[in-house]
C-alpha positions as CSV (number, residue, x, y, z in Angstrom):
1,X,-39.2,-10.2,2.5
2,X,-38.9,-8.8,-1.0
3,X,-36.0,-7.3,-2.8
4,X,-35.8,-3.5,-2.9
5,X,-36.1,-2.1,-6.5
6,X,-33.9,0.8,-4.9
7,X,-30.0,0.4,-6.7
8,X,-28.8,3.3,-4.7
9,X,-28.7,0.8,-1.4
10,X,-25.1,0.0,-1.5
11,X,-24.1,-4.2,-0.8
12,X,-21.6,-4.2,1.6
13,X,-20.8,-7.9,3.3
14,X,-19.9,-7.6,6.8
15,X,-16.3,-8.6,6.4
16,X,-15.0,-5.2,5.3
17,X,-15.7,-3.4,8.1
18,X,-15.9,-3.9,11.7
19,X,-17.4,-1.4,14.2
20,X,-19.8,-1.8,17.2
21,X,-22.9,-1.4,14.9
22,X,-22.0,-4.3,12.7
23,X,-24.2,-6.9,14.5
24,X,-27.2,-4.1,14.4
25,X,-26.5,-3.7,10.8
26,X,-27.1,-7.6,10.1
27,X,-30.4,-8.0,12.3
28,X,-33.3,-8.1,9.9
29,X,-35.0,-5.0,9.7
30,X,-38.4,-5.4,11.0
31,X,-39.4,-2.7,8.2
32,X,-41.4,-4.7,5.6
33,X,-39.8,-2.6,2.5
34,X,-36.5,-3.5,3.5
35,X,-34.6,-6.3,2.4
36,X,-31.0,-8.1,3.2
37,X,-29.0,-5.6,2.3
38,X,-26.4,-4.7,4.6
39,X,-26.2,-1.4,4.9
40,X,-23.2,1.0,5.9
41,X,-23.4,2.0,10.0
42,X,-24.0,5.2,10.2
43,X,-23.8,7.5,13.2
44,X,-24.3,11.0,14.1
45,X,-21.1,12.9,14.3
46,X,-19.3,10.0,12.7
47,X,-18.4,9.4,8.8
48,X,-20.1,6.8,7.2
49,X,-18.9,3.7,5.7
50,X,-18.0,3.8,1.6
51,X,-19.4,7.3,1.5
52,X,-17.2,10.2,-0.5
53,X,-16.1,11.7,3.3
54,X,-14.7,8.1,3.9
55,X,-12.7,7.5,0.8
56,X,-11.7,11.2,1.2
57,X,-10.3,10.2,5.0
58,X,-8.8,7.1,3.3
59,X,-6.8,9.1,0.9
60,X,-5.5,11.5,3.2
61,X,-4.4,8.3,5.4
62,X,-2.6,7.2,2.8
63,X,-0.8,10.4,2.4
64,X,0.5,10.5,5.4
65,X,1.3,6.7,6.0
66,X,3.0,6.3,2.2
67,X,4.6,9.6,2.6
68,X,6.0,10.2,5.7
69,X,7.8,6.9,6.2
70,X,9.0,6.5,2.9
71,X,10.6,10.2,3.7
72,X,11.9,8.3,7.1
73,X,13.7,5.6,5.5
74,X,15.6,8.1,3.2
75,X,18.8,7.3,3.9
76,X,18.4,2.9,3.8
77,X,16.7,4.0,0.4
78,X,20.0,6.0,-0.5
79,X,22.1,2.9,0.1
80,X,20.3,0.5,-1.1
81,X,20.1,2.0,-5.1
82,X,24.0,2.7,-4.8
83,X,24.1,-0.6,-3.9
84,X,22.0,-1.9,-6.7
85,X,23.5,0.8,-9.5
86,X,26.9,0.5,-8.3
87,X,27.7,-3.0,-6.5
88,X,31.6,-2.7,-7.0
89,X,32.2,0.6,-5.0
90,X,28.7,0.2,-2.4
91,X,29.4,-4.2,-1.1
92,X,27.7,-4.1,1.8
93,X,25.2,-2.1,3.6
94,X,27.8,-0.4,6.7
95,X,30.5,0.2,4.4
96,X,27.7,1.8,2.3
97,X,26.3,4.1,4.9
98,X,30.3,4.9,5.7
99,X,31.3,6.1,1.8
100,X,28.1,7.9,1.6
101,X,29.4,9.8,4.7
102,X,33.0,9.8,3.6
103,X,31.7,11.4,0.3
104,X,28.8,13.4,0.8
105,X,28.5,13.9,4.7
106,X,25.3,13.4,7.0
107,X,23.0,15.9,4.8
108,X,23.7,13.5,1.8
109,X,21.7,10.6,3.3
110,X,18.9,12.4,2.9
111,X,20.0,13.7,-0.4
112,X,16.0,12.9,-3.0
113,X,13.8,13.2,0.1
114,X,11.3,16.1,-1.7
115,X,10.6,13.4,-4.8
116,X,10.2,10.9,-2.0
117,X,8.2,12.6,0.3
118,X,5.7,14.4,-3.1
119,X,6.1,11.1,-5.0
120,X,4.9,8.7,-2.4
121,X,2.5,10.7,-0.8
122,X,0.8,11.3,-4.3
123,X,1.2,7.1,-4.4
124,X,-0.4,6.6,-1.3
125,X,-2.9,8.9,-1.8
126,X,-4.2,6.8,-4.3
127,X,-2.8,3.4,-3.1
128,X,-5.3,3.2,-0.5
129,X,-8.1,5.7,-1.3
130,X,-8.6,3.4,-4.8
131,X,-7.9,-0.1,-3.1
132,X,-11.0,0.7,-0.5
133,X,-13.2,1.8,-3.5
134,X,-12.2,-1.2,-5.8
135,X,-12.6,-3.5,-2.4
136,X,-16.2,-2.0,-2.5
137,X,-16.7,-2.1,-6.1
138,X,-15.8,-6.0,-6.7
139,X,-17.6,-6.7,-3.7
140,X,-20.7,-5.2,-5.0
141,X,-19.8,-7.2,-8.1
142,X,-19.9,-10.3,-7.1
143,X,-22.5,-10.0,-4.4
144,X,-22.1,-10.6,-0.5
145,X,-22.2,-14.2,-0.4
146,X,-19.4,-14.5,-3.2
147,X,-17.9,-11.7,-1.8
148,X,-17.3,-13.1,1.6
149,X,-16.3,-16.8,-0.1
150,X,-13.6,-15.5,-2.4
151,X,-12.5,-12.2,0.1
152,X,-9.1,-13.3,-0.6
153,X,-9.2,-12.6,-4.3
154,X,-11.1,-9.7,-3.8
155,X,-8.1,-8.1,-1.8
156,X,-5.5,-8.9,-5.0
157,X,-8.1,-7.3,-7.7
158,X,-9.2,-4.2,-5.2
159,X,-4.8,-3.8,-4.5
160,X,-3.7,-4.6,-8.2
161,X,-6.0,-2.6,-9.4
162,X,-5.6,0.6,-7.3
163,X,-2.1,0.0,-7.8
164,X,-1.8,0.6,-11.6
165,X,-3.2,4.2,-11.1
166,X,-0.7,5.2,-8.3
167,X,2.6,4.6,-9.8
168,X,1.2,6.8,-13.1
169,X,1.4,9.0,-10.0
170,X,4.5,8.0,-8.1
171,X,7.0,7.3,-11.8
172,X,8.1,11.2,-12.2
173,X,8.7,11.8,-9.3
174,X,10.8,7.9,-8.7
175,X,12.9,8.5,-12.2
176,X,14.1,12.0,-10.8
177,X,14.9,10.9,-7.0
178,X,17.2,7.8,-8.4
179,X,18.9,9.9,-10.8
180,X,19.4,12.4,-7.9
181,X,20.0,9.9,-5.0
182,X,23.0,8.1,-7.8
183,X,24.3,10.3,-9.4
184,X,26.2,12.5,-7.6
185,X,26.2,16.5,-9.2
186,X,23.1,15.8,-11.2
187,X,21.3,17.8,-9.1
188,X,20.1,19.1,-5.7
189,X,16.4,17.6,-5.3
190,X,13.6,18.1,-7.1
191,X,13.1,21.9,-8.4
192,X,16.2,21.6,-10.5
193,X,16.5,17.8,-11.3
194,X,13.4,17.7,-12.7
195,X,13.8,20.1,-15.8
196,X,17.0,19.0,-16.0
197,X,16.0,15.2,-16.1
198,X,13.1,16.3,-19.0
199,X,15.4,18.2,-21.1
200,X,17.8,15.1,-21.6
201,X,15.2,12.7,-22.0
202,X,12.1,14.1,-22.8
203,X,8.9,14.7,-20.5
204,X,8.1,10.2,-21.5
205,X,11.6,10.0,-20.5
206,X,10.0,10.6,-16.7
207,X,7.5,7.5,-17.4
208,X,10.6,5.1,-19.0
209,X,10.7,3.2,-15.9
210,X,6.7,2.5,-15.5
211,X,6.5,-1.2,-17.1
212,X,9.0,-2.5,-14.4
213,X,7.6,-0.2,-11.3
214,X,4.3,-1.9,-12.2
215,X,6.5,-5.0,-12.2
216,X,7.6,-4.3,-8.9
217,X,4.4,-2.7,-7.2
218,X,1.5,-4.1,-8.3
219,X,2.8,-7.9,-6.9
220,X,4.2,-5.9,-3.7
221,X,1.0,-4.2,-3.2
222,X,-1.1,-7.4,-3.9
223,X,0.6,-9.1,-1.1
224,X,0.6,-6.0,1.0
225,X,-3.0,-6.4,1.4
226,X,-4.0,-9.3,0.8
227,X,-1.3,-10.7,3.3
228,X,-2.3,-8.1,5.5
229,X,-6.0,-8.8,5.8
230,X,-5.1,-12.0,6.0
231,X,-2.3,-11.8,9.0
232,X,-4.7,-9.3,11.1
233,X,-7.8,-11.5,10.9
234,X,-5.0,-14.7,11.7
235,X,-4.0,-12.6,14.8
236,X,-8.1,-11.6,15.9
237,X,-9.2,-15.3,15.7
238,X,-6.3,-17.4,17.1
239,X,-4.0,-15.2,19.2
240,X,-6.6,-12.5,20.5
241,X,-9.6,-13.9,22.7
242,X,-11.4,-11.0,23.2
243,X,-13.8,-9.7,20.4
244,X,-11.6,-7.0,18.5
245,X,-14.5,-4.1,19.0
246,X,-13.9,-4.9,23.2
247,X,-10.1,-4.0,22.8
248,X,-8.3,-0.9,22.9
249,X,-7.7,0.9,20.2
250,X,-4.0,1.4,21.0
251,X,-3.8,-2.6,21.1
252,X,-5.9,-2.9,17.6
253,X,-3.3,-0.2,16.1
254,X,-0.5,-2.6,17.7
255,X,-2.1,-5.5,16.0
256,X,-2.1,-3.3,13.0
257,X,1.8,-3.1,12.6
258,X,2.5,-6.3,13.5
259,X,0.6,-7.3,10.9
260,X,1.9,-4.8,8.2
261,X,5.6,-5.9,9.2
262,X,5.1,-9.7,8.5
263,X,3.5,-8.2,5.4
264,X,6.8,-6.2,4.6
265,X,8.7,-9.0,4.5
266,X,6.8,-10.9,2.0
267,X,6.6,-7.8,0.2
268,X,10.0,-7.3,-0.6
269,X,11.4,-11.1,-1.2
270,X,8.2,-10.8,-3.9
271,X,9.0,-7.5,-5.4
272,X,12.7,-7.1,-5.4
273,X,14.2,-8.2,-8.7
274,X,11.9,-5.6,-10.4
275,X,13.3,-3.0,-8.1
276,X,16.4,-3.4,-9.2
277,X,15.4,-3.0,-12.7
278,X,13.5,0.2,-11.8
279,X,17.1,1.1,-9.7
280,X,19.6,0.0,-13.0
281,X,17.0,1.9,-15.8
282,X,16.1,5.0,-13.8
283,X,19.9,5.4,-13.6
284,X,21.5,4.6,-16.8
285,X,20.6,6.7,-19.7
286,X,19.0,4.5,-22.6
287,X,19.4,1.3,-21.1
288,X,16.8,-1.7,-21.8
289,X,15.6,-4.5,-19.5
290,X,18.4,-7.1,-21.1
291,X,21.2,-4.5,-20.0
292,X,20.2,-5.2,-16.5
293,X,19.7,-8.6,-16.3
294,X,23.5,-9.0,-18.2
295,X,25.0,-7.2,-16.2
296,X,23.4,-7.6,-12.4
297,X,22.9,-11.9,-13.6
298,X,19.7,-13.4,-12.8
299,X,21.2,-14.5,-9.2
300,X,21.8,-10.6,-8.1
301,X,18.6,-9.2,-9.8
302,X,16.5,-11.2,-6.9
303,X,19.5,-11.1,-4.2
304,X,21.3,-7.8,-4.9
305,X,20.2,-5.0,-1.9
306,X,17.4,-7.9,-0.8
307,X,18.5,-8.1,3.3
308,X,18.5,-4.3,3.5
309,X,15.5,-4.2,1.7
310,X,13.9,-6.9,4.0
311,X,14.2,-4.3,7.0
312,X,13.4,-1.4,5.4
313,X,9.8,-3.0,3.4
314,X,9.4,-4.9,6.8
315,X,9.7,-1.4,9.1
316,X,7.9,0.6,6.3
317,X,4.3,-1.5,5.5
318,X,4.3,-2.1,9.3
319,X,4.7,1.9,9.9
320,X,2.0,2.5,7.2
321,X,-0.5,0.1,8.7
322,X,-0.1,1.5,11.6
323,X,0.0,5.4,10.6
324,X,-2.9,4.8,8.1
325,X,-5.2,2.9,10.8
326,X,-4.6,5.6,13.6
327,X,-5.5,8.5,10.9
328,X,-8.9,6.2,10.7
329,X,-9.5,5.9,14.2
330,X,-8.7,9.7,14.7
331,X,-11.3,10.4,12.2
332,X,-14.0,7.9,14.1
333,X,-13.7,5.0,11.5
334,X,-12.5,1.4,12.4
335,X,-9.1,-0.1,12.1
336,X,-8.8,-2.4,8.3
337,X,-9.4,-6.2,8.9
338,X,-9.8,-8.3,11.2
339,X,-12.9,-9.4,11.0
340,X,-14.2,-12.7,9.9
341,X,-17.2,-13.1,7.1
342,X,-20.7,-14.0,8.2
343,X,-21.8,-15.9,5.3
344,X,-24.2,-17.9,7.7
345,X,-26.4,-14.8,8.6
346,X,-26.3,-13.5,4.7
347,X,-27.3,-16.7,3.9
348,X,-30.5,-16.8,6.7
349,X,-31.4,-13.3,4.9
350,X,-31.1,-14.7,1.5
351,X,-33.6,-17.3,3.0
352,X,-36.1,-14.9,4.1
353,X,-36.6,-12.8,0.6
C-alpha cells in the first residue's frame, strides 16, 4: 500500500475521538490509492471531525460551559477575593458570606457578574475551541504513532497553548470585575467600571495583571485537561465494563463531571498562589508582585481562600465538562476522552505501506 502524495488528508490517531465509526475508520481501505491514514468519520446529517463546523461547535461549548458556571459561582467568587484582598475584615468563608450580606445585601453577591459572565465566555470560547485545534495540530506534528505514545504531553502543549490566547481575552474584563467585586463604590458592573478603570490606569492598565493570570491559568488549564483525559479514560477502562460507545449518553455525560470534578481539585491546589496575586494586583493600584508576596507571606499566597476555592474549581471544571460534552452530544459529536490509543493497528498499517 503506498503513501498518498495528497497533504490535504488530515492524520488523526484514533485516541482523540471516539464514535461508533471509529473501528470502520481503522479497517484498511480495500481502495488501492488509499493509505493508513485515519481519516475523520463522517456521516450524513452529522458534523465531521476537525472540520471548521466542529471547532465552531467546540467554541460555542465553551461558551456556554466557561461562561455560565463561572456566572453561577458569583457569589463564592465574591468571597473568596475579599478574602484574599482583605484577610483582616473577610477570616473565614461564613462570616464572609454574612458581612457581604450585612453590607451590601443579597444583590451584592452577585455584584461583577456581567465581566464574569462576557469575560469567561470570551475565555472559554477560545479555551476549548483552540485546545481541540492545537490537540489536532501537535498530533499531526508528531505523527499517529508518536502521537498516541506521548498523548499525555500532547494534552499539556494543545491546553497551554490555547490557554495563552484566552486570557489576552479573559484579562479586561478579570481586572475590572475584581476592582468592582472589592472595592465597594467603584462602580456598578461593567458599563461604568470599565471607562472608569481606563481613565485611572490607562487602556494597558486593563492587561497589568496578564503575567500572573498566565501564571495561574495556563498550569490550571494544563492539568484541567490533561488530568481530565487522563481520569475519564481511568474511569472507561477500570471502572466501566461495557465499551463507552454501548453506554448511554446520559451515563458518559455523568462520567464526564466526575471526571472534571477530580480535575477541579487538582486545579486549584496547582493554581492558587497565582490567584491571589492576580486578586492583590487587580486590586491595589500600582502594586508589584513583591508587594503581595510581603504582605500575604509565602505560607497564605498558596493557603489564603485555597478550601473555598477547592469547592468552587472542583464544582466548576466538573460543571464545564459536563455542560461542554452535552452541547457536543446535542450537536451529534462524541463526548472528549475516554478512549484508549490503538498503536497496534497504526502500527499493522504502517506495516502494510
Amino acid at each position: 500500500m503506498a503513501f498518498s502524495s495528497d497533504r490535504r488528508q488530515p492524520l488523526i490517531p484514533a485516541f482523540l475521538y471516539s464514535s461508533p465509526s471509529t473501528s470502520k475508520a481503522l479497517m484498511p481501505s480495500p481502495s488501492p490509492s488509499n493509505n493508513f491514514v485515519i481519516p475523520a468519520p463522517s456521516e450524513p446529517g452529522k458534523i465531521q471531525m476537525y472540520s471548521p463546523q466542529f471547532y465552531a461547535a467546540c467554541t460555542a461549548g465553551g461558551i456556554l460551559s466557561c461562561g455560565l458556571t463561572h456566572m453561577a459561582v458569583t457569589p463564592l467568587d465574591l468571597v473568596k477575593c475579599n478574602m484574599q484582598i482583605d484577610p483582616a475584615k473577610y477570616k473565614s468563608i461564613s462570616s464572609g458570606f454574612g458581612l457581604l450580606l450585612k453590607e451590601q445585601g443579597v444583590r451584592g453577591f452577585f455584584r461583577g457578574w456581567v465581566p464574569t459572565l462576557l469575560g469567561y465566555s470570551a475565555q472559554g470560547a477560545c479555551k476549548f475551541g483552540f485546545y481541540e485545534f492545537f490537540k489536532k495540530y501537535y498530533s499531526d506534528l508528531a505523527g499517529p504513532e508518536n502521537a498516541s505514545k506521548y498523548k499525555t504531553l500532547i494534552y499539556l502543549a494543545g491546553s497551554a497553548s490555547a490557554e495563552v490566547i484566552a486570557d489576552i481575552a479573559l484579562c479586561p474584563f478579570e481586572a475590572v470585575k475584581v476592582r468592582v467585586q472589592t472595592q465597594p463604590g467603584f462602580a456598578r458592573g461593567l458599563a461604568d467600571g470599565l471607562p472608569k478603570f481606563v481613565r485611572s490606569e490607562g487602556a494597558l492598565g486593563l492587561y497589568k495583571g496578564l503575567v500572573p493570570l498566565w501564571g495561574r491559568q495556563i498550569p490550571y488549564t494544563m492539568m484541567k485537561f490533561a488530568s481530565f483525559e487522563t481520569i475519564v479514560e481511568l474511569i472507561y477502562k477500570h471502572a466501566i465494563p461495557t465499551p463507552k460507545n454501548e453506554l448511554s449518553k446520559p451515563l458518559q455525560l455523568g462520567v464526564s463531571f466526575a471526571g472534571g470534578y477530580i480535575a477541579g481539585v487538582f486545579c486549584a491546589i496547582v493554581s492558587h498562589p497565582a490567584d491571589n496575586l492576580v486578586s492583590f494586583l487587580n486590586n491595589a493600584q500600582g502594586a508589584t508582585v513583591g508587594d503581595a508576596v510581603k504582605k500575604l507571606g509565602l505560607w497564605g499566597l498558596f493557603t489564603r481562600g485555597l478550601p473555598l476555592r477547592i469547592v468552587m474549581i472542583g464544582t466548576l471544571t466538573g460543571a464545564q465538562w459536563g455542560i461542554y460534552d452535552a452541547f457536543k452530544v446535542f450537536v451529534g459529536l462524541p463526548t472528549t476522552g475516554g478512549v484508549a490509543p490503538v498503536p497496534a493497528l497504526v502500527s499493522a498499517e504502517l506495516g502494510k505501506a
